[in-house]
VOPAGU-2260 file (C-alpha; in pm, 1 decimal, decimal comma):
REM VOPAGU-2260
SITE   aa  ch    i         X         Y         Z
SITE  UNK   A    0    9492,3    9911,0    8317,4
SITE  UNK   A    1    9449,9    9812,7    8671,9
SITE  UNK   A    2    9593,8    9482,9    8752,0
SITE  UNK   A    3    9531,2    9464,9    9155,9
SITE  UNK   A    4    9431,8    9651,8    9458,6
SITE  UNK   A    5    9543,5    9572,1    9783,2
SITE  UNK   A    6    9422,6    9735,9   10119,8
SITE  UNK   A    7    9626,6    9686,4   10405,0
SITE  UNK   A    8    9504,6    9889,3   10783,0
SITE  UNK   A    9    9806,0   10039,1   10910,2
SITE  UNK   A   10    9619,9   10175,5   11241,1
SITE  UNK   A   11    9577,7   10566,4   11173,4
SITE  UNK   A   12    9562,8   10496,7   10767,2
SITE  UNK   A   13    9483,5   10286,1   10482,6
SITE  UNK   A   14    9726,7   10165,0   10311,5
SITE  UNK   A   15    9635,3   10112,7    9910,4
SITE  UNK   A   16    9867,4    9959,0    9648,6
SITE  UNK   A   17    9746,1    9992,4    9289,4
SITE  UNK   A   18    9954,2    9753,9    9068,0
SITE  UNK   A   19    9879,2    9836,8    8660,5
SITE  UNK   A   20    9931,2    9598,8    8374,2
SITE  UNK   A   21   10194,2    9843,0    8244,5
SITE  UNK   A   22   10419,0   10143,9    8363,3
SITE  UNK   A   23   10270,3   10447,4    8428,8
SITE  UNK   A   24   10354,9   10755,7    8613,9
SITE  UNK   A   25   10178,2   11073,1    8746,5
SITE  UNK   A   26    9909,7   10842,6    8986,1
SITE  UNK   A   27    9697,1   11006,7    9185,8
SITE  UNK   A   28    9395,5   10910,3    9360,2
SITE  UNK   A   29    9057,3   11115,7    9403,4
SITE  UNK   A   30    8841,9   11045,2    9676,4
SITE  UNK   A   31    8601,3   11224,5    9891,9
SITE  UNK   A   32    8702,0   11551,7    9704,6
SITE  UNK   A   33    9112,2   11493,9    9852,6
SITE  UNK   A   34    9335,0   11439,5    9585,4
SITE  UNK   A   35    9653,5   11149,1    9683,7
SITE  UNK   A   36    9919,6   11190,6    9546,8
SITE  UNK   A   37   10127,3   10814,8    9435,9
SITE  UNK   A   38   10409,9   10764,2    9720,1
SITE  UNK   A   39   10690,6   10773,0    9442,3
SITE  UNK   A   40   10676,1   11014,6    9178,9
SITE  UNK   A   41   10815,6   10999,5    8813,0
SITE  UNK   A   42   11148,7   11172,1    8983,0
SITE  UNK   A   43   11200,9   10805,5    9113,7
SITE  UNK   A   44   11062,1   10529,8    8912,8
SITE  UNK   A   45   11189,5   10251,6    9090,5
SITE  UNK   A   46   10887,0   10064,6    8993,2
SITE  UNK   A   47   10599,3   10202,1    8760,9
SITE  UNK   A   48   10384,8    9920,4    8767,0
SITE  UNK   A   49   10335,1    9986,5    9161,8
SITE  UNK   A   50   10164,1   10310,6    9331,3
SITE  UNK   A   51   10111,6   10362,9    9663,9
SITE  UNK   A   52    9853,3   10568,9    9817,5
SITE  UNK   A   53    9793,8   10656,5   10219,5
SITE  UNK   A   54    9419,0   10711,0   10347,6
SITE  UNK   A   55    9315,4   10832,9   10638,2
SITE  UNK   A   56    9068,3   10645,9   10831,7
SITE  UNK   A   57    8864,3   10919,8   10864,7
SITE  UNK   A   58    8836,3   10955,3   10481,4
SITE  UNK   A   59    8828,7   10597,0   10419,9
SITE  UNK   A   60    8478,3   10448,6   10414,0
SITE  UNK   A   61    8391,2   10115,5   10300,0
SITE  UNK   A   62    8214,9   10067,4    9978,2
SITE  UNK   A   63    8408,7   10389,1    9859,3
SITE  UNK   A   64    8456,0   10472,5    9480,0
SITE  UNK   A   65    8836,1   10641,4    9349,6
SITE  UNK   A   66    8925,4   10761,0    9079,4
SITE  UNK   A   67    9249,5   10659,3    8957,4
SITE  UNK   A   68    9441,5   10927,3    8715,9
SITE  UNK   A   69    9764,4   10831,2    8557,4
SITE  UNK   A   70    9962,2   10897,8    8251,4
SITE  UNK   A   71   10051,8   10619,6    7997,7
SITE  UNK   A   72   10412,0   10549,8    7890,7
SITE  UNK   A   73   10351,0   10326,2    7615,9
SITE  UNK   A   74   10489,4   10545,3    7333,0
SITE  UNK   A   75   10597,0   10919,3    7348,4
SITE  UNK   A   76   10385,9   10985,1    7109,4
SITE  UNK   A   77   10078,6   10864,1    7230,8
SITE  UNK   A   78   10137,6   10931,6    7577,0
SITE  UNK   A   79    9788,5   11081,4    7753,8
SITE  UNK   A   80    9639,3   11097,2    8058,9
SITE  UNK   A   81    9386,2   10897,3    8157,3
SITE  UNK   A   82    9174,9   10751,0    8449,8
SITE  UNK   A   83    8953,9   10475,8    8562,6
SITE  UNK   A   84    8698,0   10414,0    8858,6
SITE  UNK   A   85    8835,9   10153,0    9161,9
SITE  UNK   A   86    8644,9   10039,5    9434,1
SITE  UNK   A   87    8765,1   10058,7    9783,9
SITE  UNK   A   88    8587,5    9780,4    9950,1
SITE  UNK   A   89    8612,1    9750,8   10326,2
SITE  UNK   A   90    8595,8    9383,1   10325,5
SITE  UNK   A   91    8910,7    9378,6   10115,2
SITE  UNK   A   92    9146,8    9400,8   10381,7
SITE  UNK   A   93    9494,6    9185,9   10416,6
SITE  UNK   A   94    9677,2    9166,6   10728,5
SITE  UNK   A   95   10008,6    9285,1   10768,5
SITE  UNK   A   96   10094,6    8956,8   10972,8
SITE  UNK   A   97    9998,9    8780,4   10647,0
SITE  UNK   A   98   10216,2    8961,2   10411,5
SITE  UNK   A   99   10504,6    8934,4   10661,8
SITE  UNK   A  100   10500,0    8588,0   10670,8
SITE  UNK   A  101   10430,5    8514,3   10288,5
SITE  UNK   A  102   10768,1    8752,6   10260,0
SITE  UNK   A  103   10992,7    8541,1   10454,1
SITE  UNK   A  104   11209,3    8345,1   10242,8
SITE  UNK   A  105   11321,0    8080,8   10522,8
SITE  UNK   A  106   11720,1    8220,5   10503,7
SITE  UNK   A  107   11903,5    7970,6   10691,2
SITE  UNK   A  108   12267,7    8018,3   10710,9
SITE  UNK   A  109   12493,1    7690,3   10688,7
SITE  UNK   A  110   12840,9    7821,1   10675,0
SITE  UNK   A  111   13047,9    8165,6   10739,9
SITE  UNK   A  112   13358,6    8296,7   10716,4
SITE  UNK   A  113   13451,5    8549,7   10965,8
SITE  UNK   A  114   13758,0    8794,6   10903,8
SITE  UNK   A  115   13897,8    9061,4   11107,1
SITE  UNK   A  116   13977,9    9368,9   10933,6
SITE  UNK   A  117   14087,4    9603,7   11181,5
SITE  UNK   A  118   14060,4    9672,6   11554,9
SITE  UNK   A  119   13639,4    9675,9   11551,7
SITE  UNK   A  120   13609,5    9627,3   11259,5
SITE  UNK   A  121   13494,6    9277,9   11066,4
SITE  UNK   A  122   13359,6    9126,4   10809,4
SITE  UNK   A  123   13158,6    8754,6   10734,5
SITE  UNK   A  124   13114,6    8564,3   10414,9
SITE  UNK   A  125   12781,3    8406,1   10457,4
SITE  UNK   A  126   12670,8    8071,6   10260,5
SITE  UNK   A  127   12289,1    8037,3   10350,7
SITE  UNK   A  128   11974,0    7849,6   10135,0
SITE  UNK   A  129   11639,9    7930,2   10136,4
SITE  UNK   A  130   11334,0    7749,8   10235,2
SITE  UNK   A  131   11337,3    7599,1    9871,6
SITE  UNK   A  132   11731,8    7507,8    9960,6
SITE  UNK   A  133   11827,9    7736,8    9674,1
SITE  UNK   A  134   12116,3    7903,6    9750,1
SITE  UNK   A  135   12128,9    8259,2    9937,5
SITE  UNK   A  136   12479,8    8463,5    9972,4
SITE  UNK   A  137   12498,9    8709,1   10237,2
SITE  UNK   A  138   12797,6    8928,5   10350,9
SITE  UNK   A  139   12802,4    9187,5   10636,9
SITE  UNK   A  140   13068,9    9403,9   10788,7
SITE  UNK   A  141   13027,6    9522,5   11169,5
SITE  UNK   A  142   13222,3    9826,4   11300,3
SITE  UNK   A  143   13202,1    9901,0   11688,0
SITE  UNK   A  144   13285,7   10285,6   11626,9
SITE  UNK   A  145   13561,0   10302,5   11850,2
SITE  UNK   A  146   13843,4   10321,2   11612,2
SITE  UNK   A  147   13611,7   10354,3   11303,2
SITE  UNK   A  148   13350,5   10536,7   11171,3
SITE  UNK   A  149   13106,2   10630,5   10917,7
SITE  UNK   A  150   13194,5   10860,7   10618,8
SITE  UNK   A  151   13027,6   10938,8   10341,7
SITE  UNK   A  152   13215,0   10891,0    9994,7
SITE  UNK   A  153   13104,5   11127,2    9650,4
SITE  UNK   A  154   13263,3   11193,3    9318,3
SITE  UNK   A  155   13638,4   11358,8    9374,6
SITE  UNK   A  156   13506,0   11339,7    9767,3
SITE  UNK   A  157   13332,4   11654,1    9686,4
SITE  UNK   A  158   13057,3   11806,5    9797,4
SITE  UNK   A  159   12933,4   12069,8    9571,4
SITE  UNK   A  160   12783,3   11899,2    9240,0
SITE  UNK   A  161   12446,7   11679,4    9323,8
SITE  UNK   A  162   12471,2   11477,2    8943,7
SITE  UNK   A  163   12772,9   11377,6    8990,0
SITE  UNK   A  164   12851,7   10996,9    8978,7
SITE  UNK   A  165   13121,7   10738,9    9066,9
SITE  UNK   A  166   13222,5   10402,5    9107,4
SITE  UNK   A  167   13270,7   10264,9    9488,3
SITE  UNK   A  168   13650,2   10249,1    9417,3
SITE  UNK   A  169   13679,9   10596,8    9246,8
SITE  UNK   A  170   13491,3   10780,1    9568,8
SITE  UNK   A  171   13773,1   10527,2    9804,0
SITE  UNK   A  172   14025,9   10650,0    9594,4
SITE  UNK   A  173   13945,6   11030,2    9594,9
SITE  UNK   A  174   13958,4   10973,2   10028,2
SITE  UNK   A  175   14220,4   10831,6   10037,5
SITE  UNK   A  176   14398,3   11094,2    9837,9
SITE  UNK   A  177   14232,5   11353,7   10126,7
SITE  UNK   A  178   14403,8   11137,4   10410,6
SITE  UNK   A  179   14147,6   10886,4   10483,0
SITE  UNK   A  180   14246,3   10507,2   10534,6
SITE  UNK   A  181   13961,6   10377,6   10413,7
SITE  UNK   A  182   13861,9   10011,6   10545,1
SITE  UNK   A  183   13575,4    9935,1   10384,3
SITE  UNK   A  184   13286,9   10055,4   10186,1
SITE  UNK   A  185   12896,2   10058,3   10082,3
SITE  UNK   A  186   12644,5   10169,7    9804,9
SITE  UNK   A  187   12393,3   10417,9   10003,0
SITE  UNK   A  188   12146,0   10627,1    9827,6
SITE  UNK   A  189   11907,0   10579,6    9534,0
SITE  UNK   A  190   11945,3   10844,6    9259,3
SITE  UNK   A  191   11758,7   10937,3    8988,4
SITE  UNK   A  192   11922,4   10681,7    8714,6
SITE  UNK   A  193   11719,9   10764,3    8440,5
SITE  UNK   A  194   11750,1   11118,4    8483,0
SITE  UNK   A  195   12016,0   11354,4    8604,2
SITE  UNK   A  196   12135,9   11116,4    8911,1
SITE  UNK   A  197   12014,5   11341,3    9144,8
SITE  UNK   A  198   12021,7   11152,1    9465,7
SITE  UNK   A  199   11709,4   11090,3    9621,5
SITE  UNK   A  200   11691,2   11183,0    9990,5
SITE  UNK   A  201   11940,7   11370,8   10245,1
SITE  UNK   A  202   12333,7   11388,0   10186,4
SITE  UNK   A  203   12533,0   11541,0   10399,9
SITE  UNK   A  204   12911,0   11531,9   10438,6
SITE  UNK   A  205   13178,8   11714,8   10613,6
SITE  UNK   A  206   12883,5   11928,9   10831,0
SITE  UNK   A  207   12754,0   12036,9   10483,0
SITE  UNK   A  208   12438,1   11946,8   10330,8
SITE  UNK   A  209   12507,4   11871,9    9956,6
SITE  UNK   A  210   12150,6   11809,0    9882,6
SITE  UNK   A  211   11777,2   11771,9    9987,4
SITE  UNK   A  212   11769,5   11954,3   10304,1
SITE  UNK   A  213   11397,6   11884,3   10351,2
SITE  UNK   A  214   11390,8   11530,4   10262,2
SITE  UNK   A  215   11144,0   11337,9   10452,4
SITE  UNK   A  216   11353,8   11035,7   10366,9
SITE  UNK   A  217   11561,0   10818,8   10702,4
SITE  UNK   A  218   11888,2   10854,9   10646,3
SITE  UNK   A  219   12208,5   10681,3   10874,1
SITE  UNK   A  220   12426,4   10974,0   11001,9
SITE  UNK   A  221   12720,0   11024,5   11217,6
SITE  UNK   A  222   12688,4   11309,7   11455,2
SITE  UNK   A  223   12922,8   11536,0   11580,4
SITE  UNK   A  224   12992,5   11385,2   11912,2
SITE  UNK   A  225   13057,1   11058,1   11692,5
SITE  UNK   A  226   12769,1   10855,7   11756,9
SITE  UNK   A  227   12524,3   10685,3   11486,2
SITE  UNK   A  228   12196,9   10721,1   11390,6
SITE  UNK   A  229   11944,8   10609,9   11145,0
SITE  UNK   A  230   11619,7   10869,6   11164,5
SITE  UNK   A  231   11437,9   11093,0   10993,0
SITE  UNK   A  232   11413,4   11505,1   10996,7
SITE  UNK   A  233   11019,7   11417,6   11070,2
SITE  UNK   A  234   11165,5   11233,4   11374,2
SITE  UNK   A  235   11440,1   11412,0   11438,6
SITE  UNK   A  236   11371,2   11788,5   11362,4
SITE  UNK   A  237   11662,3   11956,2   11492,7
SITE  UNK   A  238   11924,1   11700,4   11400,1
SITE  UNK   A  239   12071,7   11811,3   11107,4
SITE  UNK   A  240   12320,2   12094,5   11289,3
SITE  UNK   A  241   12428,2   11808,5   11474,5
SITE  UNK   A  242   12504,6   11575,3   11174,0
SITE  UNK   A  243   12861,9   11546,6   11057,4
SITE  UNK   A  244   12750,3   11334,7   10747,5
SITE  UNK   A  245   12422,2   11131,0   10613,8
SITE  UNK   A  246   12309,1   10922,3   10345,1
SITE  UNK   A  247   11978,1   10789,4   10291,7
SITE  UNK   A  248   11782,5   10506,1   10225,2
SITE  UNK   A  249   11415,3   10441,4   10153,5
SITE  UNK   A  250   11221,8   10209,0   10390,4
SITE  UNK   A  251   11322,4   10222,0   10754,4
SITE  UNK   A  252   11309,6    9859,8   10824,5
SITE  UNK   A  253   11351,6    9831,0   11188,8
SITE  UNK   A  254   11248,7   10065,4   11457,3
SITE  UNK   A  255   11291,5    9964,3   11880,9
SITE  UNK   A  256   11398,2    9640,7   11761,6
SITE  UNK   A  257   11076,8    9521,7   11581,5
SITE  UNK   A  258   10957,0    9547,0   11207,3
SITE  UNK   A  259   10862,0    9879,8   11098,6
SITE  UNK   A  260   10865,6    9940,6   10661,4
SITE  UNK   A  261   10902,4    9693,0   10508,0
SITE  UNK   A  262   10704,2    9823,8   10218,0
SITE  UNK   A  263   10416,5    9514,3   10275,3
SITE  UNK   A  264   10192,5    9505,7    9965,3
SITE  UNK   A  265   10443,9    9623,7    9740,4
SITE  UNK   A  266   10653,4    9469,8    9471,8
SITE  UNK   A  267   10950,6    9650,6    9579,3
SITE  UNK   A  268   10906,2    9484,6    9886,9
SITE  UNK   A  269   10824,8    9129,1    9822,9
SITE  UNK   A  270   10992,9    9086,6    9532,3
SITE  UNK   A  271   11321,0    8864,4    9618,4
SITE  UNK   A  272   11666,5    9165,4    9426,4
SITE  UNK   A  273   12002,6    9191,1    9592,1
SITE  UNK   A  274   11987,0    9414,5    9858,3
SITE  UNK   A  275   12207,5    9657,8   10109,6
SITE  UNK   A  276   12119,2    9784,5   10425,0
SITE  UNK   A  277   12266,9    9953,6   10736,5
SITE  UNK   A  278   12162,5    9901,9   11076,8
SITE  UNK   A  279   12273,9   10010,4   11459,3
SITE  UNK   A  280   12246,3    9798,4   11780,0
SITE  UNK   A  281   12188,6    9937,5   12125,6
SITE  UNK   A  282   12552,9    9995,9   12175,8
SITE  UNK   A  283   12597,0   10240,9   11871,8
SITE  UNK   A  284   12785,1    9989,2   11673,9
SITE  UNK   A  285   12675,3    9988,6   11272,7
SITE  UNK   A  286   12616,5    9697,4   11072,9
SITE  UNK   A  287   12607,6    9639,2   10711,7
SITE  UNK   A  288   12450,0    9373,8   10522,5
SITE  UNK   A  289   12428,9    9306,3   10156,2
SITE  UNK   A  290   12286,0    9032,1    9985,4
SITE  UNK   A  291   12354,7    8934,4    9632,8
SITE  UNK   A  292   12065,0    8840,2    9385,1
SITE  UNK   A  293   11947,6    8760,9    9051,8
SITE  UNK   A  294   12220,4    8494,4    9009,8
SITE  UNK   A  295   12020,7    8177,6    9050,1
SITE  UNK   A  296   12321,0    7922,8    9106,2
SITE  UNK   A  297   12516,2    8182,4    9302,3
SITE  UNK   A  298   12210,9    8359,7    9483,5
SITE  UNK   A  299   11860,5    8459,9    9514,9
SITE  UNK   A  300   11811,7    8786,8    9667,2
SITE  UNK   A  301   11595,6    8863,5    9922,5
SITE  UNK   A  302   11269,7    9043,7   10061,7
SITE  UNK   A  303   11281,6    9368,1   10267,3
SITE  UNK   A  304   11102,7    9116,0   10473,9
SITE  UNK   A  305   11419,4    8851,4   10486,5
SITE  UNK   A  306   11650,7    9194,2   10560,5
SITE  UNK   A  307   11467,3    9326,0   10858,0
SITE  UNK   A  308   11454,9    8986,5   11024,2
SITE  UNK   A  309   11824,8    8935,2   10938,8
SITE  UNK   A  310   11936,4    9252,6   11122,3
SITE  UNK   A  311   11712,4    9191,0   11406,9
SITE  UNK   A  312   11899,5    8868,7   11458,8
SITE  UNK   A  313   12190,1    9049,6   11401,9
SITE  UNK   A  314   12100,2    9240,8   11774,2
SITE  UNK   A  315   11998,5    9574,4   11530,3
SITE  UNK   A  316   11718,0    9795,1   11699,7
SITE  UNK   A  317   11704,1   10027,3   11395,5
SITE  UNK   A  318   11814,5    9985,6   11030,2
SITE  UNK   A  319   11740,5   10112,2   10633,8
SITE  UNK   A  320   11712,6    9968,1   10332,1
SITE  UNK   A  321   12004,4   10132,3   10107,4
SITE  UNK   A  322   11999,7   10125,7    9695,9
SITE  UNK   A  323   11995,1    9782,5    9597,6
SITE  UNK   A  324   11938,4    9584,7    9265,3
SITE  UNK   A  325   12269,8    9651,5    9018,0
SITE  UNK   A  326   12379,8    9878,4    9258,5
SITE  UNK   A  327   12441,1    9604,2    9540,0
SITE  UNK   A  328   12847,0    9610,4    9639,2
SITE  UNK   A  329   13043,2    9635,3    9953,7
SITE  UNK   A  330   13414,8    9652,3    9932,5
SITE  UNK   A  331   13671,2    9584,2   10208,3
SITE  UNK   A  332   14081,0    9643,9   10233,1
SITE  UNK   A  333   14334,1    9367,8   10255,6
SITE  UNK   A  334   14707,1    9435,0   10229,1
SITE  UNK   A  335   14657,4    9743,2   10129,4
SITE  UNK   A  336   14409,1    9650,7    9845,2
SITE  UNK   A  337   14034,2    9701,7    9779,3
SITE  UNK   A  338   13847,5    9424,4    9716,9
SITE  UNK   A  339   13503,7    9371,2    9565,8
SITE  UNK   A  340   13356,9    9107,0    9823,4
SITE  UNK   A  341   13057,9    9066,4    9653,8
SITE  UNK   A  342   12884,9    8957,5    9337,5
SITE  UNK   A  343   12686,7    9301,3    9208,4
SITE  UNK   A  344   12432,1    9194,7    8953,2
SITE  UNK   A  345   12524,2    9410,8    8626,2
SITE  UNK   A  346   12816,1    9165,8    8643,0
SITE  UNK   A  347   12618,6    8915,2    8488,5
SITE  UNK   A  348   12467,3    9117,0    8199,7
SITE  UNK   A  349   12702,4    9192,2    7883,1
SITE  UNK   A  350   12559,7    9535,5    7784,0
SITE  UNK   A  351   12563,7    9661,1    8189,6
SITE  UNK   A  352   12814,5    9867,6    8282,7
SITE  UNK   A  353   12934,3    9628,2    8523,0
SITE  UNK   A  354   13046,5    9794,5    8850,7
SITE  UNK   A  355   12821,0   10058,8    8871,7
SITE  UNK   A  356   12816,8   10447,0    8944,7
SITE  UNK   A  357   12652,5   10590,5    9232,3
SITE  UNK   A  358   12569,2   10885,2    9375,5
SITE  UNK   A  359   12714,3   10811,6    9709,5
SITE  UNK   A  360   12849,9   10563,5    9975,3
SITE  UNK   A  361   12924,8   10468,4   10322,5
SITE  UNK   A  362   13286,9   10428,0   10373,9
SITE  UNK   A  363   13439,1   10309,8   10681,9
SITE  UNK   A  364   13707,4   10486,1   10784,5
SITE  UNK   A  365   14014,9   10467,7   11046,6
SITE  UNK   A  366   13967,9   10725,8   11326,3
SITE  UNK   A  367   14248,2   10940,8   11372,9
């Protein structure tokens, strides 16, 4: 069942990637009596064919045997659970520098399109190729949070029922009908699609958490005092009394203005999907970026890799990787209308459901 092992040395752990030849969930790995649990669980099966395991060096010796326990998904019926033997060489290593580069998909952009769309607030259509010169479409918005800022946008703009879903323009609609002026707008969190659409990490909105209070996730906030933030309640522990609202993402990809997670090693990660992310520069204004993908003569996607180096360019010293894939769409108001700026993936597929429902999303809103 094992396809691959890779073993990458993050410095205080060991960083092990167990592709299989088909989707399984419930991983774990056994060694040295300590039981690891697989990074993403069946809550979240973004990718079943990927499991991630952290080992501490101290556990970690070279020549090491694992078992690897998982349960099969082939058929209900003759679902079981099952294990096999890995080895854990020490000589097996890959170097993060390595992966990094092999991720970078040479974005280059040749043309934009800039457009103001309020006082601090703009947006630019970017035509870019790759370092195959297929084409790569980009779009970002930049607010300098002086006359905007960050909002978080749910269902009805609720705030009490964690499975409920809407489309981008349903959750701008229900603000607006509240008294926001809503400029423009973002997907945020992943959810639990093939479940109950919980979301998956920290939401808060209005002061309130409306769900995972204990998520270990990084999230982008807006405080009370107004300013933005993209950390974690591991690096931020007494943060969330401060937070006005939050929505999170998965990998944090940039962190003091250098490459943090970029998930290296994993498919997720290298694998070229459309993309959204959310980042902050030194001077507390946000940045969005969203990249379409899956649309070869439109555009290719891109790595967590190509994202993180975007935003650095950008001038970003932190940012997160947001829902992406189908759920890829950013929004922005002209005249008075919302307009889909971008090319979201289910649009290309029949039997989708084209503009997709999310749990949540970052709207940009007028101060007042």
């Amino acid at each position: 069942m094992i396809s691959t092992l890779t073993l990458i040395d993050t410095g205080n752990s060991v960083k092990a990637v167990i592709q299989t030849k088909y989707p399984v969930n419930r991983a774990s790995l056994f060694l040295n009596d300590v039981i690891f649990k697989d990074e993403f669980n069946e809550d979240e099966p973004y990718d079943l064919k990927a499991h991630v395991f952290h080992i501490p060096k101290e556990i970690f010796r070279e020549g090491s045997e694992a078992v690897f326990s998982y349960r099969t998904l082939l058929r209900p019926k003759l679902q079981s659970d099952r294990s096999e033997t890995v080895l854990l060489p020490g000589s097996a290593f890959v170097e993060p520098a390595d992966l990094l580069s092999g991720t970078n998909s040479g974005i280059v952009v040749q043309r934009s399109e800039e457009e103001q769309l309020f006082p601090g607030l703009k947006c630019s259509d970017l035509f870019c190729v790759d370092s195959d010169n297929a084409p790569v479409r980009l779009f970002t918005v930049e607010a300098d949070m002086k006359n905007v800022t960050v909002y978080v946008g749910t269902k009805n703009d609720g705030v009490g029922n964690t499975r409920a879903r809407a489309t981008i323009p349903e959750m701008v609609q229900a603000a607006e009908k509240k008294g926001k002026n809503v400029l423009a707008a973002v997907n945020a969190d992943f959810f639990d699609i093939n479940g109950d659409f919980h979301p998956a990490g920290l939401c808060v909105k209005n002061g309130a958490v409306i769900a995972n209070p204990d998520s270990k996730r990084p999230f982008i906030g807006v405080c009370k005092d107004g300013s933005a933030v993209i950390t974690s309640l591991i690096e931020s522990p007494g943060i969330l009394d401060r937070l006005d609202c939050a929505a999170s993402g998965l990998e944090m990809l940039l962190k003091d203005g250098e490459i943090y997670d970029v998930a290296l090693g994993e498919p997720f990660g290298y694998v070229r999907h459309p993309r959204s992310a959310v980042g902050i520069r030194n001077d507390g204004s946000v940045v969005v970026l969203e990249v379409d993908g899956r649309i070869p003569k439109h555009s290719n996607g891109a790595t967590l890799t190509d994202l993180a180096l975007f935003l650095k360019s950008m001038g970003c010293v932190r940012a997160l990787n947001l829902d992406g894939g189908g759920s890829s769409a950013v929004y922005t108001k002209k005249d008075g209308e919302l307009q889909l700026r971008t090319v979201p993936a289910d649009l290309f597929f029949p039997t989708a459901k084209l503009i997709r429902k999310d749990f949540n999303s970052l709207l940009f809103i007028e101060k007042r």
